[in-house]
N, C-alpha and C positions, 0 to 999 in steps of 0.2 A: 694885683689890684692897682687903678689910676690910682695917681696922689690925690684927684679928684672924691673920689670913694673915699678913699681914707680918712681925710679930711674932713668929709662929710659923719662917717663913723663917730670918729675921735670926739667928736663937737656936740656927740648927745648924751645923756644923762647914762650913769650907768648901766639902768636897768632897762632903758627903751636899745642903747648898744647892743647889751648882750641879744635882743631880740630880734632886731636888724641884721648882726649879725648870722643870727640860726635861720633866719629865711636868706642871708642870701646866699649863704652854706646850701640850702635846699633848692635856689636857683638854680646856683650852679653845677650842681651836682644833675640836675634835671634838664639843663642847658649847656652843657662839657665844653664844646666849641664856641660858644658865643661868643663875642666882644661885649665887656663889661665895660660902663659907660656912664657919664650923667648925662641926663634927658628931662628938659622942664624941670630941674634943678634937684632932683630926686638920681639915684645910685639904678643901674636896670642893665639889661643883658638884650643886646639887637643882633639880630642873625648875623652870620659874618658874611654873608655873599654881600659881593657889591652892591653900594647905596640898599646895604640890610634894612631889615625895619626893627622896631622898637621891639621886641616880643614882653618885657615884662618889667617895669620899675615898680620901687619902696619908697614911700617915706617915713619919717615919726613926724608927729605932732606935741601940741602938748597933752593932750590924753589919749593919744591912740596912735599907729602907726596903721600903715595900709600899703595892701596888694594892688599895683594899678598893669592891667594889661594892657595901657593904651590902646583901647577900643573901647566906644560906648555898648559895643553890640555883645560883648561876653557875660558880663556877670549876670545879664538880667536873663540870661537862658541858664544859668546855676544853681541850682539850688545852694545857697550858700548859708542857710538857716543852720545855729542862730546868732551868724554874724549879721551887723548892722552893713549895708552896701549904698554905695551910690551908681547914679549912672556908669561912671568909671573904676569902682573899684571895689573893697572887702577890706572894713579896719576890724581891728582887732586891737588886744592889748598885750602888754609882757606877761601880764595874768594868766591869758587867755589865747596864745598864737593859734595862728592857723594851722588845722592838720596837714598831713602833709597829700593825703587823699584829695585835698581839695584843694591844693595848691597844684599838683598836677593833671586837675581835671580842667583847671584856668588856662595852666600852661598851653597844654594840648590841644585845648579849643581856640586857643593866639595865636598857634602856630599851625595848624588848620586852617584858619580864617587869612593868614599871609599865604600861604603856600602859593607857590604859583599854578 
């Protein structure tokens, strides 16, 4: 993990951590090869081919943390019901993480949408 990431980690309450944490466990494990990164000041996983793209960052907030695939064009073809979404992304909370069925259907449609 960057010292970047870690940092980032370290620096959140404990209960949105433990939460950050279990999704980015579920990144990675769904991203093996990726380079883990910060991007727009958020923790996320960019392909490794040269000049890769972004395939998928986190953040927390103060009530909520969020799935972002950097692309406007994924979540709004997801049914992501009944998490609340934005143009860019899928929050959720330490209450309530995202499953992990739908974290790999975000994934796969981000990495889909780069493919060359």
């Amino acid at each position: 993990m960057s010292a970047e990431v870690e940092a980032y980690l370290t620096a959140l309450p404990p209960h949105f951590r433990a939460a950050a944490e279990t999704l980015r466990a579920q990144l990675k494990s769904l991203l093996p090869d990726h380079i883990e990164c910060m991007s727009y000041a958020m923790p996320g996983f960019r392909d490794p081919k040269p000049k890769g793209k972004m395939v998928a960052g986190y953040a927390a907030f103060t009530h909520h943390l969020g799935l972002y695939p950097h692309s406007g064009n994924i979540v709004a073809h997801i049914d992501c019901a009944p998490f609340k979404t934005s143009k860019s992304g899928v929050l959720f909370t330490p209450d309530h993480p995202l499953p992990l069925a739908l974290i790999t259907q975000i994934i796969r449609a981000r990495q889909t949408e780069i493919a060359p």
